[in-house]
N, C-alpha and C positions, 0 to 999 in steps of 0.2 A: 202306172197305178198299182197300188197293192191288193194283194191278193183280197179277196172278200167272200170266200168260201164258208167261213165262220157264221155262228149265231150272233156272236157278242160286238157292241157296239159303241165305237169311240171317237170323243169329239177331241182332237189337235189340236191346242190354240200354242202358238211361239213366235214367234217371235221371230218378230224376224221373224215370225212368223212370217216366212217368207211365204206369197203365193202359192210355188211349190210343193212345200209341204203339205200348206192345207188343201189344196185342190187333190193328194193323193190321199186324203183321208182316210180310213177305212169304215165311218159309220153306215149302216145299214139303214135306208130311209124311213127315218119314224123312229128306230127302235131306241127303246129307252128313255123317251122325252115324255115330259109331261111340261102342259103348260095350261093356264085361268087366263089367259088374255083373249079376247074376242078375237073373229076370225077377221074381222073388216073393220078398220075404223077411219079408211081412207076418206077423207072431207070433201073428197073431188067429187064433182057431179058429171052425169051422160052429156056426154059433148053433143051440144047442137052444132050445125052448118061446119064450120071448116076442122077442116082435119090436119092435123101436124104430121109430115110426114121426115121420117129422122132416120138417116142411112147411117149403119152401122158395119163397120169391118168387122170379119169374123173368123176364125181358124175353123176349116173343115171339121176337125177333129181336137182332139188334146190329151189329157190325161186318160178320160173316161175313152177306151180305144172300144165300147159297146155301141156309139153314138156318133153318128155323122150329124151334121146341122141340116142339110139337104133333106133328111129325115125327120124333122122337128114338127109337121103338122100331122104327123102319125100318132102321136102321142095326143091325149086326152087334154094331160097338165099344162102341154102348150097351148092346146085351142082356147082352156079355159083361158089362160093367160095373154095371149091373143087379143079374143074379146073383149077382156076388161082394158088393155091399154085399148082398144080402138072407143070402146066405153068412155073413158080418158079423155079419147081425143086424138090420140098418136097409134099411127101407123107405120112401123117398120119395116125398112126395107135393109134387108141382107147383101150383102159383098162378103162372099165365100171363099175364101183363097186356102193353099194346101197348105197342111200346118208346118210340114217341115221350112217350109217360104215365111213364116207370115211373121217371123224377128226381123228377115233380111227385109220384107215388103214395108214394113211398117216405118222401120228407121232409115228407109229409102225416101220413101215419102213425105215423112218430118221433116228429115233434113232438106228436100227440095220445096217442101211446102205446094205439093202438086199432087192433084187428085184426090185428096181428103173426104175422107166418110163425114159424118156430123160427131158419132161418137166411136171412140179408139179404144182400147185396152190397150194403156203403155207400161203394163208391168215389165216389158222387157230392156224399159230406158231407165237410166241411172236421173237419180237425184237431179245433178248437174244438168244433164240433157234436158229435163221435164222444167226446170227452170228457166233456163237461155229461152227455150220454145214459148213461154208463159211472158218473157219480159218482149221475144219479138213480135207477140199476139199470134203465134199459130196454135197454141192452145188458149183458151179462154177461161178468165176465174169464173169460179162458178158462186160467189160470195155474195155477189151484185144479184145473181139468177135466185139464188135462195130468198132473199131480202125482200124482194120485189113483182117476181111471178111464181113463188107459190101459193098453191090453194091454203097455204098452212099448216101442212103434212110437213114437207119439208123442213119447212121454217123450226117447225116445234122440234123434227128430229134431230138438228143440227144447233140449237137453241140450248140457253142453260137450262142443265138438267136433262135435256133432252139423250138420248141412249148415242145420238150420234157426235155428242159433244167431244168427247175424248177424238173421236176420227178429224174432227174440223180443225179442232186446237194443232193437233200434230202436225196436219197438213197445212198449216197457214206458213206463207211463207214470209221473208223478212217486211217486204212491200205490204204487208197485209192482207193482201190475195192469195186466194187458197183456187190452186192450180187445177186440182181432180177429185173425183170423191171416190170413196175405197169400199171395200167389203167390209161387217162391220160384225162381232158375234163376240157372243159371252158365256159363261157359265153360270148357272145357282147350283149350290148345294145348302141342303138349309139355312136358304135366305139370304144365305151369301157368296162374293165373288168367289167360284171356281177355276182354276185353269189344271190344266193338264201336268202332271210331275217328268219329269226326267232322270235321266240315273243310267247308272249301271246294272244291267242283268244279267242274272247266272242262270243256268240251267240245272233248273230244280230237280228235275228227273233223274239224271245224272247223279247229283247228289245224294238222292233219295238211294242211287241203283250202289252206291260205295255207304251207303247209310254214313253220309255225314251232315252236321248239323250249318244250319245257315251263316253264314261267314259273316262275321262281326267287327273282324279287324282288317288290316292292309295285309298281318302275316297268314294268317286266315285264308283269306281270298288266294293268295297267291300260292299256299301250300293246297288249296282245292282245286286249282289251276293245273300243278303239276300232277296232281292225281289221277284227275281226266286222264293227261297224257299218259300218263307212264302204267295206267292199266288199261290204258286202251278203252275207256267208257265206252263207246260210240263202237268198238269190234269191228274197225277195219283194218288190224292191222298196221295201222299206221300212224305215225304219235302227230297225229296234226292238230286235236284239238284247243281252240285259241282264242283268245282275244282279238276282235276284230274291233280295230280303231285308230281316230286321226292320230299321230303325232304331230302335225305342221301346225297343229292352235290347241287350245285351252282347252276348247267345247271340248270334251271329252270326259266328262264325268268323271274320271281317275283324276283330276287335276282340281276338283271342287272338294275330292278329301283331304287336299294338303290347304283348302282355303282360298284359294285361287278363282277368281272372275273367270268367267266363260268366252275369251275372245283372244285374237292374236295378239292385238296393240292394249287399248283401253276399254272399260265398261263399267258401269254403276254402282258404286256402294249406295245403297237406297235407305243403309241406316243414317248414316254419315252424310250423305246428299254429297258427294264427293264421286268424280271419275280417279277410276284409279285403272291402276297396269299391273295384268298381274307377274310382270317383270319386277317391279317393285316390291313384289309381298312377300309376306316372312319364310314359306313355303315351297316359294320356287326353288331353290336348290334341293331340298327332298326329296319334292316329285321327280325332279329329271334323277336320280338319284334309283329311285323307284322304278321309272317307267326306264330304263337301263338295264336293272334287274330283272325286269319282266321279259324284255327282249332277247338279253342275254342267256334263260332260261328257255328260251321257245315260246314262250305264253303268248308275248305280242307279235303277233304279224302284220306290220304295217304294211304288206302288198297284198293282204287277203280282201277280194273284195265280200262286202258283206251279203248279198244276193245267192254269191257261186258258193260261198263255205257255210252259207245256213244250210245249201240246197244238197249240198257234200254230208251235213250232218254232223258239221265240220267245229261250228261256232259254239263255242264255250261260252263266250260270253261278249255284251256287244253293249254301246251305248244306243239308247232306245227310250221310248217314252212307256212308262209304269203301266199303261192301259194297251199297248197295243198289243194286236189280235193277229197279225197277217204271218209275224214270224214260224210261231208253232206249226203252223198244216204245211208251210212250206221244207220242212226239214224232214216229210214223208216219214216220221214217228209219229204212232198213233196216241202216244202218250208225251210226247216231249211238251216241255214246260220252260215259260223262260220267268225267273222270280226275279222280280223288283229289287237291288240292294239300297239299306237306308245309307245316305253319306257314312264313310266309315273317316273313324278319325283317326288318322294319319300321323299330324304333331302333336307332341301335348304342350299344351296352352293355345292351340291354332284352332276355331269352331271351322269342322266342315259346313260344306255349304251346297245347300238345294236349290235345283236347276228348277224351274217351274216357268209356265208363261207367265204372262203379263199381270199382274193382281188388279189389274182395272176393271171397272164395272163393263166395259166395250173393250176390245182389239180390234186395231186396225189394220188391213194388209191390201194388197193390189191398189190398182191405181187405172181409174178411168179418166178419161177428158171429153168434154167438146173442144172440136178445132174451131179454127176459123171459120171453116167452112156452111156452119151453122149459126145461120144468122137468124135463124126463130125463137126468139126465147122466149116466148111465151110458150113452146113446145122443150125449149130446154127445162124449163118450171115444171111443166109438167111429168116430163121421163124422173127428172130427181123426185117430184111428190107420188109417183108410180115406185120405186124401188124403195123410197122411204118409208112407204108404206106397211100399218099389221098385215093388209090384205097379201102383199108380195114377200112379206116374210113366211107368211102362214102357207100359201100357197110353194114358196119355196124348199121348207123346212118339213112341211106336213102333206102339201098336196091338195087334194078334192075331198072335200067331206060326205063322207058315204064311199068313196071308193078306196083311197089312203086313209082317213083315219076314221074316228067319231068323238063326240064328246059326251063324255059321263061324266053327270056329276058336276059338274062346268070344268071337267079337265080333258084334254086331250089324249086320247086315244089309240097307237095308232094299229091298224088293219093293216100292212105286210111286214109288221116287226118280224125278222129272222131271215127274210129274204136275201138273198146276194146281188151284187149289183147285176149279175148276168140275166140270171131270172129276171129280173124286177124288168131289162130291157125288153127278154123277148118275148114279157107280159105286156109288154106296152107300158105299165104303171110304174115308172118312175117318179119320184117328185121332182119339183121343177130345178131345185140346183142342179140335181143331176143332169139336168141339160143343158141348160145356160151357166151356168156357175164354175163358168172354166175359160172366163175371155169373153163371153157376151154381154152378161151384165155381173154388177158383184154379188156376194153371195152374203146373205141380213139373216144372220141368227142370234138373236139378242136375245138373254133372258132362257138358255134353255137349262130346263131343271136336269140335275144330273142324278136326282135321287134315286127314280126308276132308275137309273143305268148300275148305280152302286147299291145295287141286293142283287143276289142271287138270282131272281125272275128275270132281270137283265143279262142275265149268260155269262157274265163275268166270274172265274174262277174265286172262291172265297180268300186266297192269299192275295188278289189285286185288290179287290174293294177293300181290302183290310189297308195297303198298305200307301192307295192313294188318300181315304179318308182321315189316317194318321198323318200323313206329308200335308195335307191340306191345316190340320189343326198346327202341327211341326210349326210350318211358314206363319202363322200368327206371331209365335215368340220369335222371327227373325229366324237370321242366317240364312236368306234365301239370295239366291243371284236367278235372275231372268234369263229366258232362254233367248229373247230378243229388246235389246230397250232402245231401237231408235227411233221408235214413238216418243222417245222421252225429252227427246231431243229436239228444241224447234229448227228450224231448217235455217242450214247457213245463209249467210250474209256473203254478195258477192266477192270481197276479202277472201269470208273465210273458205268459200270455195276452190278460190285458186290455191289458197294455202292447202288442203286438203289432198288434191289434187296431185300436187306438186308434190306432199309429203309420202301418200300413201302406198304409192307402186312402190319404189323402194323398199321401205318404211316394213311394208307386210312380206313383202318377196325375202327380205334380212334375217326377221321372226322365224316364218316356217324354213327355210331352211338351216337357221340358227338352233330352232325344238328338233328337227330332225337328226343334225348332227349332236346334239348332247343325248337324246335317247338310242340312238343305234352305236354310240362308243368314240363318230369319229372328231370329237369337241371334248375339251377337258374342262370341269369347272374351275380347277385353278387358274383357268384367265378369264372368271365372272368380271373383274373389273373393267376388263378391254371391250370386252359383250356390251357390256350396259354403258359404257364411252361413245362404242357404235352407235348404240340405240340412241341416245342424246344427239350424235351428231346427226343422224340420218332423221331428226325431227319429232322423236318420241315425246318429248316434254311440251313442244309446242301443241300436238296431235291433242296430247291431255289437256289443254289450257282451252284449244278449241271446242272441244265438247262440254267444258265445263262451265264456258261461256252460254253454251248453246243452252244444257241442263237447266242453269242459272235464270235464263229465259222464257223456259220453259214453267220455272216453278211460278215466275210472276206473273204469267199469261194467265 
């Protein structure tokens, strides 16, 4: 997990938003959210006579390393949360296993189809895996469970228009069944969809300490690169100061100033409605071009990891998202700063292009199931109309009214804005993602206003709120590429899985060590045309026709 030593607070949505990332989060519970939606508007009523009882597997631990699950009725936000599902109707029962087991227990147990909880976290099984499992019934759709035993929580959240519409569409597979349900969250910034920016960042302080002005260009950037080094910013003697980042793919923000899609193989032009590769685009040869010069210089160090050389004091500059908070305290400068760069344009006549999440009103990420093993669905109805729920969002997001927040005004409030996640544990007052929202249940943040977070009273530095609210208006006129778009994508068809499959190992294994050898020297671009011969044969054009199919599907769904 990342540091959370800070005041200031940041919501992550990408993409691909993979589980991962957003489960390392760095927001501060409560802080900087405001929200007008009631606390409860769950439809379900106090369960008379029987009780659903719904066994759930669970990792000890996870991200949050403040928090054992063994320890979950300590907390407040649990019991409240407790009570209301027994309220409900469902009573949970825990199966706790040690986290560093519970990839290897879990995809033991799918594949044997023995021993099964009722409900699983299978973030850690690929697409394919979650499918075969869904077609031989060991997990079960949950489309049927929506349709027919919800109170209408459910129904409505997953329903057109409903906030969890965008989560069901993505996850519906070719059969029509929709295998699991996901974690689900959004942004407002007045009044409209927010996500999070991405980019390259410098370090402001530094520049500020050689009094140089904000790098505007590629020659720019790279003459304030050597500068670092060559006077030593950082005073250890040592010309380390560097550019930490990927060479083996795209995502790397340096690759989105020559125009270039964020991915190894293929990804979405969203103007065009077209998959494209950014081995095909006008720009690739530049960048490797670039990112050669950078290396060749010292700037880039592709074996630096980014953890050890922030912690060195080390990192000049690093791919990062515009808002976060954890890098600065870690680089033990009491002053360092890491500034957001706008896309710098690279070619001329090539528009750079802005990494940002998802522009949908919802993202979706992780992935729950019922197995087989649960044969209650009138208690399946009810756990989805329990996490569908304002009441489990509010209570996830916010916590206990009177202890986490208040509402003025009819807005919400919250009572331990600035807290650290460490504090917050050994006050006991965590909110409840914080405790389940890491593999026990998903984590429902729909609708959170980001206004409070971009002013000043939200802790954010005034160069950041300047330069996410610009990137936010920026992405209206286009040029933007997503930081993850396999939401966008409906789920293959058993075809195209095996073609996938089949193409992919290769196919990516080719790519990164093909970007690798053209940025570190040992690849000439004078045999670009043998390069892209390979990439045709090894299944790159079929790759693109697959998703475009998938895309295509996706638009008519």
């Amino acid at each position: 997990m990342k540091k959370t030593t800070t005041r200031i607070s940041t919501l992550l949505l990408a993409a691909v938003i993979s589980m991962s990332m957003l489960a390392s989060c760095t927001s501060k519970p409560g802080e900087g959210k405001e929200n007008t939606l009631p606390k409860d508007n769950t439809s379900g009523t106090i369960a008379k006579g029987k009780m659903h009882k719904i066994k759930i597997l669970a990792s000890e631990t996870n991200n949050n390393t403040f928090f054992k699950m063994v320890e979950r009725t300590e907390y407040p936000v649990w019991t409240e949360f407790d009570n209301h599902a027994k309220e409900m109707g469902v009573e949970f029962d825990f199966e706790i296993v040690p986290h560093d087991q519970y990839e290897v227990i879990i995809k033991t147990r799918m594949s044997s189809a023995n021993d099964l909880p009722d409900i699983v976290s299978v973030g850690d099984l690929d697409v394919s895996s979650l499918l075969n499992l869904g077609k031989k019934g060991i997990i079960q759709p949950i489309n049927d469970i929506v349709e027919n035993f919800s109170d209408g929580t459910a129904k409505e959240f997953y329903g057109k228009g409903g906030v969890g519409e965008f989560s069901q569409k993505s996850n519906t597979a070719f059969d029509g069944n929709v295998y699991w349900f996901s974690s689900v969250a959004s942004g407002i910034v007045n009044g409209k969809s927010a996500a999070s920016t991405q980019g390259i960042a410098i370090r402001k302080d530094w520049l500020d300490k050689l009094k140089m002005a904000e790098t505007t260009t590629t020659e720019e950037y790279l003459s304030a690169m050597k500068a670092f080094r060559d006077k030593d910013v950082n005073g250890n003697k040592l010309k380390d100061e560097v550019l930490v980042g990927s060479i083996t793919t795209f995502a790397n923000g340096i690759a989105q100033w020559f125009g270039l899609v964020n991915t190894t193989t293929a990804s979405l032009d969203f103007d065009a409605k077209k998959v494209v590769s950014p081995w095909y685009q006008p720009g690739v040869k530049e960048y490797f071009n670039y990112m050669n010069r950078l290396y060749k210089e010292g700037i880039l160090d592709p074996t630096a990891k980014e953890d050890q050389a922030n912690a060195a004091n080390a990192m000049a500059s690093v791919y990062t998202y515009a808002l976060q908070t954890w890098l600065e305290p870690a680089t033990g400068v009491a002053d360092a700063a890491f500034l957001p760069l706008k896309p710098l344009k690279a070619v001329e006549g090539i528009a750079p292009l802005q990494i940002q999440g998802a522009p949908q009103n919802s993202i979706s990420w992780s992935r729950y199931a019922f197995t087989k093993n649960c044969t209650d669905k009138e208690g399946m109805g009810k756990v989805l109309d329990i996490v569908s729920s304002e009441y489990f969002r509010t209570l996830s997001e916010w916590g206990i009214e009177g202890t986490h927040y208040e509402v003025v005004d009819g807005k919400y409030k919250s009572l331990i804005i600035g807290k650290s996640w460490e504090d917050s544990f050994k006050e006991k007052s965590p909110t409840g993602y914080m405790l389940w929202g890491f593999g026990a249940f998903p984590r429902m943040d729909w609708n959170n206003n980001w206004d409070a977070t971009l002013t000043p009273e939200g802790g954010l530095p005034d160069y950041k709120i300047k330069f996410q609210i610009e990137s936010l208006t920026d992405g209206e006129k286009g040029n933007l590429v997503y930081a993850d778009v396999s939401s966008y994508y409906s789920l293959p068809t058993d075809e195209q899985l095996a073609q996938i499959e089949k193409i992919s190992s290769d196919l990516n294994t080719y790519c990164a060590e093909l970007s690798t050898k053209l940025i570190i020297g040992e690849a000439s671009l004078d045999k670009w045309d043998s390069y892209i011969a390979e990439l045709k044969e090894l299944g790159l054009d079929d790759l693109i026709a697959i998703y475009q199919e998938q895309y295509d599907r996706y638009l008519k769904s």
